[in-house]
C-alpha positions, 0 to 999 in steps of 0.5 A: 778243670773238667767242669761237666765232672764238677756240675755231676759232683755238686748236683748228683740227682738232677731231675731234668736239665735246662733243655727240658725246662726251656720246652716245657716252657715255650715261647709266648705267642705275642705280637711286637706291641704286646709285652708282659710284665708281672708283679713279684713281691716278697711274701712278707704279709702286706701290700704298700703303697710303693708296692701297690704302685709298682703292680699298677704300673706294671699292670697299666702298661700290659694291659694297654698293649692287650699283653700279659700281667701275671703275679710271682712271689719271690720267697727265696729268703726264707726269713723275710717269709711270713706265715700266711703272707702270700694269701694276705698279700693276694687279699690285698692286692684283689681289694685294690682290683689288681687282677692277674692273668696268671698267678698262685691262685690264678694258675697258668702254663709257665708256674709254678708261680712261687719261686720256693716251689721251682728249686728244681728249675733254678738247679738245672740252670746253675748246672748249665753255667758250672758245666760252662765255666761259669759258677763254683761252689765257694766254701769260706766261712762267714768269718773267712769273708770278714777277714776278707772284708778287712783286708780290703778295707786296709788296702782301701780296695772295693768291698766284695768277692772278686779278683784275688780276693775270690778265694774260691774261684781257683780251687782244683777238683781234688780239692774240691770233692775233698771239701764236699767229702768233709761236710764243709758247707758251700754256696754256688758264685758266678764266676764274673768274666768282666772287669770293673773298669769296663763301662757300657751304655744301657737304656732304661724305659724310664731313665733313657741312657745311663752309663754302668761298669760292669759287674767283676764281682762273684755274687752268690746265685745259689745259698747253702739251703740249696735255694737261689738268690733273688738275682740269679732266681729272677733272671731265670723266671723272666726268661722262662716266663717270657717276661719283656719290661721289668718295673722295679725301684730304682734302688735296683739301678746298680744290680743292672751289670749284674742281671744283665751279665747273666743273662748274657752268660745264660745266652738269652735276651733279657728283658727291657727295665723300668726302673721308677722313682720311690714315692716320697713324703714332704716333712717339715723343710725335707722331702723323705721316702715314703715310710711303711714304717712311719706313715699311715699312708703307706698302709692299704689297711689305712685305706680300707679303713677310711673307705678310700674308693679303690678306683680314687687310689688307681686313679691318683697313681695314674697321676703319678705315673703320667702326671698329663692323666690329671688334666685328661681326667678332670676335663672329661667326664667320661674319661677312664683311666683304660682310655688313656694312653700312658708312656714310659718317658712321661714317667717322673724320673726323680721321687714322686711326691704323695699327697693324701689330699690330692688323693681325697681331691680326685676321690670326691670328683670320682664319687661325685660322677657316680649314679647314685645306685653305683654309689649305693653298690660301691659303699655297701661292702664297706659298711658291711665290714666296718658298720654293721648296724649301717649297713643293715639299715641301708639295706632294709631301705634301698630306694630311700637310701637311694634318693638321698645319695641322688640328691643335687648328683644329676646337675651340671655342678654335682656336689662333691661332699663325699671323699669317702665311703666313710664320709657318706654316712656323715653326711646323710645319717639325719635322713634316718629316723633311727639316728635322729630319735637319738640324737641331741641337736646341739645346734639349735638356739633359743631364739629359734621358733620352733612354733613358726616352723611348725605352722609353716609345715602344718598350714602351708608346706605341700609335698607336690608343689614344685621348687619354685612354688613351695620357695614362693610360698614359704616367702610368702609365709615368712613374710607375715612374721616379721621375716624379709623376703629376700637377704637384700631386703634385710640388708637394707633395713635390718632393724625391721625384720626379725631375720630373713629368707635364709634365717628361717631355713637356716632353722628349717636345717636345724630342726630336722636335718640337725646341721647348718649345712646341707645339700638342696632342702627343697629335695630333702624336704621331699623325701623326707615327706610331710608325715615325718616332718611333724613327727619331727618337729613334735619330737623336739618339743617334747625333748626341748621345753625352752622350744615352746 
C-alpha cells in the first residue's frame, strides 16, 4: 500500500500539515511543578453540578501550582449542540467564579478553543497517521456493521470493529479510489497495532496503578461529516495545547488503551489522567448517581434561585475533593480554600456522596464570617434578579440595612441564621417599616399587654442606656406589674406573677419584630429608634381592638 498516495487521495486540499501546526503551536514555558489542566464541556446549554465539580478540581490543582487552567468546548457531536449553549454554559460557569485563562471569550495563543472551528487541524494529524500506516477510510454501511455485530454475537465474539471483522482494513488502493469515485461514503479508523490479550500497567493521579488491555479495536477518529470523534480530536488538543493532567469521569476509565494508543502512535507524550468518582445520591436504602435528570441538586439554576453563596458551593466541593479541607476550614477562621494544600491521592476513590444539607451547613459558617458590608455587597445582585422591590429598598437604606445584618455578627459565637442570600430577607424583613405596616402578626395573643409595653417604652425605654442599663431598668419596670424579675424567681413561685422577664420580652418580639424569635432585642431595639417603636405599638392598636 502507497499510504502517502492513500492520504493525498482521502485529503486532496489540505491546508497545512502537522509540522506547521506543532510550530504555530510552541511549547508552553512552564516550570516542572506547573501543570495545566482545562475544562471541556460538550455545548449542551447547561453546567451541573458533576460538571461544575470537575471544572473546580481542574481549577484547584492548576492554580495551586501557579500553572494554566484554560475552557475547551468539545462540540464535535453536532447533535448533542445546542442553540446558544456555548454562551449559556460560559454564563454559568463565571456565575459560580470559575475563571479561565484561556478560553472562547477569553482568547489565548493555542485557540481556536471550539473544537468545530479546528477541522482543518484534526485533518492534518489523521493525514499524519494514514501517511504512516496508521488509519484507513472505512466504507461499511450501518446495516454492514449490524450484520457485523450479529456474527459476533453468534460466534460469542467481543462486539466491536477489529480483527477479521475489520473489513476494511485490507482494502487495496484500486479499490479504494474506485469506492471514493462512486460517492460510497466512508469514515476514517485507527488501524490499532495491539492486541486485546496484552495488558499494561497505567498509573492514575487518583486511582494509583490499575491494569488495562490494550486496545485492538479500530475506533473511528474521523465521522462522514469530516469532523473527528472525541477520542482522537482530544488527544490532538491536549498535546497542542500542552495539556499535562486530564480530570475527567471515571466512566472514561476503559477509553484509557485507546487515548493512550494514540498518543503513542502519534509519537508524543500524553498527559497524566484524573479520573474522579461521580457525585452519588443516597435514595431511600440505595445510593445512585447523582441525576440532572432527576435531582434539583444537580441544576446550578437551582442554586442561583435559592441564593446558594458561590463560595459556600466552592467550598462544600473542596470537602469533597480532600475530605481534611473541612476540619481545616471549620477550625480556622481565616482559612480560604486558596490556603489549602489539595492532593491527588486524598481524592475519594469511589462515589462522593452529595449532601445539600451539609451544603446549607458550611454556607451559613461562610455567611456568618462575613462583615456585614460584605454580606451587604454579596446579597444585592441576587436580590436584583430575584426581587426587585427588596432590593431597591435595601438600596435607598444602605447603613440601616447595614446595621441590621451586624447585629450579634462581631462576637466570638456569630449567629449563623442565614444559609441563603434568600433566607436574610426572611430574617430581617420586620426592620422595614414597608413590610411590617403590611403585615398581620399572627403571633400575637390576647393575653399580651399591649398597654404595658406601651408604657414600658413611652415612660422608661431610653435609646442611649447601654445594655446592662436598659436590661436593669426593664426589670425594674416589669417588676411593678406583676412580673418576676428573673425566670428563677418564677419557677419558684409561679402562682404569684403574672409572668416573668422572658414573658414580657417575648411580647416585646411580637409586637414589633412579629416573630417569637429574634437576634439580640437590645440591638434591634436600638436601630429600630424610639420614634418608630410608638409608631409601632400605635399601629397595632389601631389595627387590634382586643389590644386595648
Amino acid at each position: 500500500m502507497d499510504y502517502n498516495k492513500l492520504a493525498k487521495i482521502l485529503f486532496p486540499n489540505l491546508k497545512h500539515t502537522r509540522k506547521y501546526y506543532e510550530q504555530k503551536y510552541p511549547k508552553r514555558v512552564l516550570n516542572e511543578k506547573q501543570i495545566v489542566t482545562r475544562f471541556a464541556p460538550s455545548p449542551t446549554g447547561f453546567i451541573h453540578m458533576g460538571s461544575l465539580y470537575a471544572s473546580f478540581v481542574s481549577y484547584i490543582f492548576a492554580k495551586q501550582t501557579d500553572g494554566i487552567f484554560y475552557l475547551r468546548i468539545e462540540d464535535t457531536d453536532q447533535k448533542r449542540k445546542v442553540e446558544h449553549g456555548i454562551e449559556k454554559m460560559i454564563d454559568d460557569l463565571k456565575k459560580e467564579d470559575i475563571i479561565f485563562d484561556e478560553g472562547p471569550t477569553v482568547g489565548g495563543i493555542y485557540g481556536p478553543y471550539i473544537q468545530s472551528e479546528r477541522k482543518e487541524i484534526y485533518d492534518a494529524f489523521v493525514y499524519d497517521l494514514i501517511q504512516k500506516g496508521y488509519a484507513y477510510p472505512a466504507f461499511e454501511s450501518k446495516e454492514e456493521l449490524d450484520e457485523i455485530r450479529k456474527l459476533q454475537e453468534k460466534e460469542k465474539q467481543r462486539i466491536g470493529y477489529y480483527g477479521k471483522y475489520a473489513k476494511s482494513r485490507n482494502r487495496s488502493l484500486e479499490e479504494i479510489e474506485k469506492l471514493i469515485e462512486h460517492g460510497i461514503p466512508y469514515v476514517i479508523r485507527l488501524c490499532a497495532p495491539d492486541h486485546f490479550e496484552d495488558k499494561f500497567e497505567f498509573k492514575d493521579c487518583v486511582k494509583g496503578k490499575i491494569l488495562l488491555p490494550a486496545n485492538d479495536m479500530d475506533i473511528v477518529i474521523q465521522k462522514q461529516d469530516g469532523l473527528p470523534t472525541y477520542h482522537f480530536a482530544h488527544v490532538v488538543d491536549d498535546y497542542l495545547m500542552n495539556t499535562t493532567h486530564v480530570v475527567r469521569g471515571d466512566e472514561w476509565l476503559s477509553s484509557v488503551p485507546v487515548h493512550l494508543q494514540l498518543f503513542r502512535l502519534l509519537g508524543v507524550k500524553a498527559p497524566k489522567y484524573s479520573h474522579i468518582a461521580p457525585l452519588t445520591k443516597k435514595d431511600g436504602e440505595s445510593i445512585r448517581k447523582l441525576s440532572k435528570r432527576y435531582d434539583k441538586e444537580c441544576s446550578m439554576q437551582f442554586y442561583q434561585e435559592e441564593g446558594v453563596p458561590t463560595n459556600a458551593i466552592k467550598l462544600y466541593l473542596a470537602t469533597l475533593l480532600n475530605a481534611s479541607f473541612e476540619e481545616y476550614y471549620l477550625s480556622n477562621k481565616e482559612a480560604t480554600i486558596s490556603n489549602f494544600h489539595f492532593e491527588w491521592k486524598k481524592m475519594s476513590v469511589g462515589g462522593s456522596l452529595f449532601d445539600y444539607t451539609k451544603l446549607l451547613f458550611l454556607s451559613k459558617i461562610y455567611l456568618s464570617r462575613l462583615t456585614a458590608l460584605e454580606l451587604y455587597e454579596e446579597m444585592l445582585p441576587y436580590y436584583h434578579t430575584y426581587d426587585k422591590a427588596f432590593y431597591e429598598l435595601i438600596v435607598r437604606e444602605k447603613e440601616y440595612t447595614i446595621k441590621i445584618l451586624n447585629v450579634e455578627r462581631t462576637g466570638k459565637k456569630p449567629r449563623k441564621d442565614f444559609a441563603t442570600y434568600q433566607d436574610i430577607k426572611k430574617h430581617i424583613w420586620y426592620m422595614y417599616d414597608f413590610y411590617y405596616d403590611t403585615y398581620e402578626n399572627s403571633y400575637m395573643k390576647k393575653d399580651y399587654n399591649l398597654t404595658l409595653v406601651t408604657k414600658y417604652f413611652e415612660t422608661v425605654y431610653k435609646e442611649n442606656d447601654d445594655k446592662d442599663t436598659w436590661y436593669m431598668n426593664l426589670k425594674e419596670f416589669i417588676g411593678q406589674y406583676g412580673y418576676a424579675k428573673t425566670v428563677k424567681e418564677y419557677s419558684q413561685n409561679p402562682e404569684q406573677y403574672i409572668g416573668h422577664v422572658g414573658t414580657f420580652c417575648e411580647m416585646i418580639r411580637v409586637f414589633l419584630f412579629c416573630s417569637l424569635e429574634t437576634p439580640d432585642i437590645y440591638e434591634l431595639l436600638q436601630i429600630l429608634t424610639k420614634e418608630k417603636i410608638i409608631k409601632r405599638l400605635s399601629l397595632i392598636r389601631q389595627k387590634h381592638s382586643f389590644m386595648i
